[in-house]
Each structure stands twice: as structure tokens, then as C-alpha cells.
VEXDREN-2710 file (C-alpha; in Angstrom, 1 decimal):
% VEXDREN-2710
k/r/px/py/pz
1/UNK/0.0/0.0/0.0
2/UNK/0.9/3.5/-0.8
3/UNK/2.6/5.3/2.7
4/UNK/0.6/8.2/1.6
5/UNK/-2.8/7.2/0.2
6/UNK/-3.9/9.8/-2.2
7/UNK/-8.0/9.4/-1.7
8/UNK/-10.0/12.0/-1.4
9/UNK/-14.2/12.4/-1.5
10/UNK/-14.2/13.5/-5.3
11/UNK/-12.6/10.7/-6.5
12/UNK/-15.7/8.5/-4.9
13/UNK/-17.3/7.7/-8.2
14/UNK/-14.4/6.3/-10.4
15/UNK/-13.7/3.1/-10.5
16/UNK/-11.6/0.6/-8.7
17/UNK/-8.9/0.0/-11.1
18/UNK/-7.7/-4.3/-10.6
19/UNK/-5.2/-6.3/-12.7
20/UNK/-4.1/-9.7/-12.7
21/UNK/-2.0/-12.0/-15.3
22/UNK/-5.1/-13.7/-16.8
23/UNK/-8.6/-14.6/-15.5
24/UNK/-7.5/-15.5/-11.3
25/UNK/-8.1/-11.5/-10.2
26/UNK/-11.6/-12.0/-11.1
27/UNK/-11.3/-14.0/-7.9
28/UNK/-10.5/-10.5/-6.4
29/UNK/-13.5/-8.6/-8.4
30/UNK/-16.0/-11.0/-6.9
31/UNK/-15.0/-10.6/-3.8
32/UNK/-15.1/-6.6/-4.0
33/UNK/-18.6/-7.2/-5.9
34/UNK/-19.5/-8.6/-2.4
35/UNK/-17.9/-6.3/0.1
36/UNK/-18.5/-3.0/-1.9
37/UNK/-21.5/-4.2/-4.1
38/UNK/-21.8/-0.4/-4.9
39/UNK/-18.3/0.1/-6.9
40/UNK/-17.6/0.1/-10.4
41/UNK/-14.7/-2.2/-11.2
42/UNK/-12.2/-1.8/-14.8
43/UNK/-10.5/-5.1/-14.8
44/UNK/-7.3/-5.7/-17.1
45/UNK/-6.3/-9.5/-17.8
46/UNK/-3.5/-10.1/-19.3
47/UNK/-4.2/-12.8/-21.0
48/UNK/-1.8/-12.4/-23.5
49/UNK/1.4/-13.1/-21.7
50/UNK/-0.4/-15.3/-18.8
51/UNK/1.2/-16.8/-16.6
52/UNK/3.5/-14.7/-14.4
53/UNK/4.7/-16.8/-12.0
54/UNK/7.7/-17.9/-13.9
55/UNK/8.9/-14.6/-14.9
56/UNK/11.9/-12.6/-14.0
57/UNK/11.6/-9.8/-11.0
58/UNK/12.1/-6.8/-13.5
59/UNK/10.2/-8.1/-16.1
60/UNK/6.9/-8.7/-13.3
61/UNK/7.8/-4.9/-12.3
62/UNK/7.5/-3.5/-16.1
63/UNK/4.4/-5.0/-16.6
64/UNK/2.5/-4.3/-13.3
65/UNK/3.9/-0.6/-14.0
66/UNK/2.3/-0.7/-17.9
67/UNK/-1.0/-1.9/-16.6
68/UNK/-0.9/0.8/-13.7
69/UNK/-0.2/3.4/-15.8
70/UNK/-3.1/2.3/-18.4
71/UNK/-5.6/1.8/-15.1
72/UNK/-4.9/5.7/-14.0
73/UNK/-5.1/6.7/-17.4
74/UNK/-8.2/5.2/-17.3
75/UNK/-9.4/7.4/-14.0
76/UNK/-8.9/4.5/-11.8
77/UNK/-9.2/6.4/-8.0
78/UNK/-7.1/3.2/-6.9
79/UNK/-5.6/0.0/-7.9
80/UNK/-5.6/-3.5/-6.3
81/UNK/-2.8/-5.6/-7.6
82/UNK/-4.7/-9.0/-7.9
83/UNK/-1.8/-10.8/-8.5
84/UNK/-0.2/-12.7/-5.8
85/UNK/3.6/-12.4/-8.0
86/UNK/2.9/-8.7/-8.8
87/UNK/1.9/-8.1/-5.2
88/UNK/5.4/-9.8/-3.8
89/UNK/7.2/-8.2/-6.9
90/UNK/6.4/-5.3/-8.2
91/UNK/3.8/-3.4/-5.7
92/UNK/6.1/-2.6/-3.0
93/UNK/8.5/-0.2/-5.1
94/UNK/5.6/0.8/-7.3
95/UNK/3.2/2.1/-4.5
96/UNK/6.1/4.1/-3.4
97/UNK/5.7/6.6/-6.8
98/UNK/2.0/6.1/-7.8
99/UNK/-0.3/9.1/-8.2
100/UNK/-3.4/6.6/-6.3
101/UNK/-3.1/3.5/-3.6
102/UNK/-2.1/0.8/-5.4
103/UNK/-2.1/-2.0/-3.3
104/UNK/-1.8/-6.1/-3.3
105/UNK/-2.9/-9.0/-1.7
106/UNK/-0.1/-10.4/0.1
107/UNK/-0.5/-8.4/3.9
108/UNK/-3.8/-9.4/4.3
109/UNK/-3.7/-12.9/2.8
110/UNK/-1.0/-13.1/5.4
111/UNK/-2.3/-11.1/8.6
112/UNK/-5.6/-13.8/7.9
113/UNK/-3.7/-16.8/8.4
114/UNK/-1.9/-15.4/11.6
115/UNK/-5.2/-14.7/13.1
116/UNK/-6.9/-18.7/11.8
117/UNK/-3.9/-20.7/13.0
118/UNK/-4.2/-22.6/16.1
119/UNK/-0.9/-24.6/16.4
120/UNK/1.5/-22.1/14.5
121/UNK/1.9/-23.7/11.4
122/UNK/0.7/-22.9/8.1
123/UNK/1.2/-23.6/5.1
124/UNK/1.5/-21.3/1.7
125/UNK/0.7/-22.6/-2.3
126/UNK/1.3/-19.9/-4.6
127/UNK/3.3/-19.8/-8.1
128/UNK/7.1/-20.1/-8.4
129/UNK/8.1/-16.7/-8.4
130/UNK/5.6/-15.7/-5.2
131/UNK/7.4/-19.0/-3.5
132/UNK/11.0/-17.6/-4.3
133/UNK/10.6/-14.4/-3.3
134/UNK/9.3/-15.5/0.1
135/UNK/6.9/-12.7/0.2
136/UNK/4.2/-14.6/2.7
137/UNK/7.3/-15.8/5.2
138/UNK/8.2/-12.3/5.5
139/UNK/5.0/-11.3/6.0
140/UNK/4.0/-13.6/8.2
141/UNK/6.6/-13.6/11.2
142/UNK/6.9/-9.8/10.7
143/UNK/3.4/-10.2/12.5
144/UNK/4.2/-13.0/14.9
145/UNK/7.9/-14.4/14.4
146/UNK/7.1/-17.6/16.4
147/UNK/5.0/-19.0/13.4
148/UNK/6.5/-22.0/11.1
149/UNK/5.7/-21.5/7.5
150/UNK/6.0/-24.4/4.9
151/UNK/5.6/-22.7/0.9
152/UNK/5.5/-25.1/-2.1
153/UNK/5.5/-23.5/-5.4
154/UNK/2.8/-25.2/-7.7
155/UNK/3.5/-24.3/-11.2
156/UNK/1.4/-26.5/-13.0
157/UNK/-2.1/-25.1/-11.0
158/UNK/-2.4/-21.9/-13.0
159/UNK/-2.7/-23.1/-16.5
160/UNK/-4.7/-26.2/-15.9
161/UNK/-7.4/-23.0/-13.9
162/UNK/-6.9/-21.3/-16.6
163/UNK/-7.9/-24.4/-19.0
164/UNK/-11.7/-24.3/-16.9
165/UNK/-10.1/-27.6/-15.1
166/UNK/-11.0/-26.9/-11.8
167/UNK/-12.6/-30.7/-10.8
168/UNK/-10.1/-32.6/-12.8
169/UNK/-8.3/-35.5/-12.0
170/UNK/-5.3/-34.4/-13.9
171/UNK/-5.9/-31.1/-11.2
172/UNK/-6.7/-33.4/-8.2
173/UNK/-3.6/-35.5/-9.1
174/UNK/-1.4/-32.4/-9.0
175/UNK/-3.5/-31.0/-5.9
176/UNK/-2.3/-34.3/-3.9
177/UNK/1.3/-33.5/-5.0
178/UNK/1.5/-30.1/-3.6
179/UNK/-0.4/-30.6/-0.7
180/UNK/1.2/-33.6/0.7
181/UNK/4.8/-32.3/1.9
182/UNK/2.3/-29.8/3.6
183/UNK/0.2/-31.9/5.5
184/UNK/3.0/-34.0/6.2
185/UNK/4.6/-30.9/8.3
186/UNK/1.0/-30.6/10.1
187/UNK/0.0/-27.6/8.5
188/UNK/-3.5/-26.2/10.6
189/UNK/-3.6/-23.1/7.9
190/UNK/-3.2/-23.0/4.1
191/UNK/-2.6/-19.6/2.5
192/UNK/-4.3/-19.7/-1.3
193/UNK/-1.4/-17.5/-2.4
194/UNK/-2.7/-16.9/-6.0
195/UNK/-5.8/-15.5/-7.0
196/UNK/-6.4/-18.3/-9.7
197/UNK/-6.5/-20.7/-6.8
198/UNK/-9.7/-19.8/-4.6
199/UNK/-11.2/-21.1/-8.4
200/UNK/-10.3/-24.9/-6.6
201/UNK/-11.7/-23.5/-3.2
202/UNK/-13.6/-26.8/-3.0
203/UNK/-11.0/-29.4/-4.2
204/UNK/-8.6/-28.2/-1.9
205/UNK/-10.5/-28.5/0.9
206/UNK/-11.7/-32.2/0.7
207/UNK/-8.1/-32.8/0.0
208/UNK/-6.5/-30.9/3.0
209/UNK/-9.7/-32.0/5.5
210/UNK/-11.5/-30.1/8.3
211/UNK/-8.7/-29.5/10.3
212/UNK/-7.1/-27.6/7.9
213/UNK/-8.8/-23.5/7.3
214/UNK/-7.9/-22.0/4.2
215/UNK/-7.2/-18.4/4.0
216/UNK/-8.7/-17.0/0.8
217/UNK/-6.6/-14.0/-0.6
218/UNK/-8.9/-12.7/-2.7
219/UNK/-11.4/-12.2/0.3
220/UNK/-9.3/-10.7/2.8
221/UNK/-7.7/-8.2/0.0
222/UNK/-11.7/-7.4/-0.7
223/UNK/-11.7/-6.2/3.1
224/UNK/-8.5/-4.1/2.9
225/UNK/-10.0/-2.1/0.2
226/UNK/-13.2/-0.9/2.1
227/UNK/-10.7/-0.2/5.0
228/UNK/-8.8/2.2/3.1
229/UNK/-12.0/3.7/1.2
230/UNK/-14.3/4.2/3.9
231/UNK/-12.3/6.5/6.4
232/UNK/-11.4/8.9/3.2
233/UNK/-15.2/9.0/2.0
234/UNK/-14.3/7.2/-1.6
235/UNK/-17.0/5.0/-1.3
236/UNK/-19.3/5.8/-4.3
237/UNK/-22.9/6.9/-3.1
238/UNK/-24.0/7.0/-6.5
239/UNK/-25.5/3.3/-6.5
240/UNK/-24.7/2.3/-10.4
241/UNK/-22.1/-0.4/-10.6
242/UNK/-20.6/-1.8/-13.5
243/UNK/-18.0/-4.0/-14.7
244/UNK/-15.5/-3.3/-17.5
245/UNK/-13.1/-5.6/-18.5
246/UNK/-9.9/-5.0/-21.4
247/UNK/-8.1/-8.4/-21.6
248/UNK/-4.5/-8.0/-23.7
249/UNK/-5.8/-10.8/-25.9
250/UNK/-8.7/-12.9/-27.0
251/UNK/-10.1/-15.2/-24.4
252/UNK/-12.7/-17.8/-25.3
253/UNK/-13.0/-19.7/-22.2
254/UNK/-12.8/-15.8/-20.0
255/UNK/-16.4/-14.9/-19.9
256/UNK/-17.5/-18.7/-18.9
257/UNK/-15.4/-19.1/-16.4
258/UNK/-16.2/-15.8/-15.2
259/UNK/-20.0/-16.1/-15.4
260/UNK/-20.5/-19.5/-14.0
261/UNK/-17.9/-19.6/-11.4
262/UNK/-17.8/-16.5/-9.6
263/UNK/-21.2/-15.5/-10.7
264/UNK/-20.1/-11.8/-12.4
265/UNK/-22.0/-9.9/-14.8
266/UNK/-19.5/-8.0/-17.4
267/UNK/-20.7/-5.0/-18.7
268/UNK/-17.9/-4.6/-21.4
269/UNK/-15.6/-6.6/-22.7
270/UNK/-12.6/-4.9/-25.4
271/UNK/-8.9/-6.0/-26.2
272/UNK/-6.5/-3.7/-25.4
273/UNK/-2.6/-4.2/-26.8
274/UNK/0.6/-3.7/-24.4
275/UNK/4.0/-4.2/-24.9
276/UNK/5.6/-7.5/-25.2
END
């Protein structure tokens, strides 16, 4: 998050500007659809050089800071990095410079799972890059530094999501292979440490059990939004929501997936170019 937000009251009715590498962020959008049913949303997918997670640091940056700048252009009053790799990557030296919040879902995907453990250890899936940079560890015992954190990078997870194969047993198979070295260390929390991933909400919890609580990043990002709109009066009043949505490239299965899984109505839908 930005050290200095820069909200104020007349910025109430544009919209919430969110961005992700492909279709997870709609995770995100459904999430603020239910918190702040009253906000009009301009999603950007970038569909068109999906996935993230396995891309460089710099290259991460340069992106997240082309779709920014595209969002503002756009008269986004703030932007929520629905990106679990931008969010570890990019947001924290981005925010720094940014003419509106831009913030990401890592804090309070991880302040979440501090609060839900019971026994101190939990347990983080998110994509390579997210995994490498250690983003949730440091996040996690920055809040309390007597909690074990076991992270397993699951590559494979994105792609198959964003292939609609969310009950699979090519998915469930791969599901068994990440999960297991987590169990194993006794894990009473999992961190869903990419937004693609609440998509598998269901699978992953009759895998992991009762005993396990997930902690759904897209949710708790949903809550730190409000908290940061509500004190500055950028809530909009004006009752008339919408959803726009600019993908970087053609996406047959996108509106689907968005429709009958996270229940979203898109209002547009356009193809917007960025570098490569």
C-alpha cells in the first residue's frame, strides 16, 4: 500500500482499477462485488502473456507498471494488484511513486492466516516466483515471528485454472502432489497465495480436510479495500455499478469461467494491446 494514500471524496465515483496476469483477479473482483456491491470495477487481464509466475523480477515490475499506468489513465481512484507475484514483486516499489493507492494482496492474505492458525503452522501454495521471493514468510513472522511457514510452489495449478479444469483429476492428481509435503509438516492453515486458486476453493478442501482453514486472498484483499475507502469517503454513493473488462488478448473460455464460477455480470468486454 501507498505510505501516503492519495484518496479524497471526489474521486468516490471512479472506478476501482484491478489487474491480474489472466482470468484468477476475477477472484479479487468478486470478492469486492460482495464487500462493496456499490463500486464500479475496470478489470485488465493479461491474457496475452499469462502466466507470471515464472517470470523474471524486472520483467513482473514492467508490466504491473504498464498496466498501472493504463488503469490511471483510465481514471482508476485506486488499484488493487490481484496478482499474488505482482503483489510480492512489483507493488512494494511501485506504490512508493503512484499518483493513487495501489495496493496487493499479500499483507492481508498473510495477517488472515496469523489470526486462523491454532498450532502455528501454516502452510502457503502460490506460483514459483511468489514462492521464491518469500513474500508470505516475510510477512507472516513480521506479524508474529514464532510461526513456522512451509511454501511449495505449484506451477502447473495456473494453467490447468486457466484451462476451466477446476474438478479434474489431472488437477486433483497435482493437488495431492503439492499438498502432501504440507500436511506432512501438520499444517492447521493453508494460505491460497494466488488469486487463480480460490477457483479450486472446494477441491482443496476435501483434499486438506476439516482440520485444515484455508485463508482466501482474494477475500481478505476485498476487506483491505473498504478499510482504506471508507475512512477517506471514496466509497461511491451514486448506486450504479458496473464491470469493465480490457483483456491483452482474445479469451474464449474468460467470460465462462467468469460467469458461471464466480457468478459476475461484465458489462464490457474490449482487447486492449501492451508491450511485449
Amino acid at each position: 500500500m501507498s505510505a501516503e494514500p492519495k484518496l479524497d471524496a471526489t474521486s468516490s465515483e471512479r472506478p476501482i482499477g484491478v489487474f491480474d496476469s489472466g482470468i484468477g483477479g476475477l477472484t479479487v473482483v468478486a470478492a469486492l462485488r460482495r464487500t462493496l456491491p456499490g463500486e464500479k470495477i475496470l478489470y485488465l487481464g493479461d491474457t496475452a502473456r499469462v502466466p507470471y509466475g515464472g517470470k523474471s523480477p524486472e520483467t513482473v515490475t514492467r508490466y504491473s507498471k504498464e498496466i498501472s499506468d493504463l488503469l490511471v489513465a483510465e481514471g482508476a481512484k485506486m488499484i488493487v494488484a490481484a496478482c499474488n507475484t505482482a503483489s510480492a514483486l512489483a507493488v512494494p516499489s511501485l506504490a512508493l511513486s503512484y499518483p493513487v493507492p495501489l495496493v496487493g494482496v499479500i499483507e492481508p492474505g498473510a495477517a488472515a492466516a496469523v489470526l486462523a492458525t491454532r498450532n502455528g503452522k501454516i502452510g502457503v501454495i502460490a506460483t514459483r516466483a511468489t514462492i521464491n521471493s518469500d513474500a508470505y514468510g516475510k510477512a507472516i513472522r513480521a506479524l508474529d515471528p514464532a510461526v513456522s511457514v512451509t511454501a511449495v510452489a505449484c506451477p502447473l495449478l495456473v494453467p490447468l485454472i486457466e484451462e476451466g479444469l477446476f474438478d479434474d483429476e489431472i488437477t486433483r492428481t497435482m493437488l495431492r502432489r503439492y499438498l502432501d509435503p504440507l500436511l506432512r509438516a501438520g499444517i492447521d492453515t493453508l494460505v491460497l497465495g494466488c488469486t487463480h486458486y480460490p477457483l479450486l476453493k472446494s477441491v482443496i478442501a476435501r483434499l486438506c480436510g476439516k482440520r485444515v482453514t484455508l485463508v482466501d486472498s482474494a477475500e481478505n484483499c476485498a476487506l483491505a479495500v473498504r478499510a482504506l475507502l471508507a475512512p477517506s469517503g471514496c466509497l461511491s454513493q451514486a448506486g450504479h455499478p458496473r464491470l469493465d473488462v480490457l483483456l491483452t488478448d482474445s479469451s474464449e473460455g474468460f467470460l465462462r469461467i467468469a460467469e458461471r464460477s464466480l457468478d459476475l455480470t461484465i458489462d464490457s468486454l474490449g482487447i486492449r494491446e501492451l508491450g511485449k
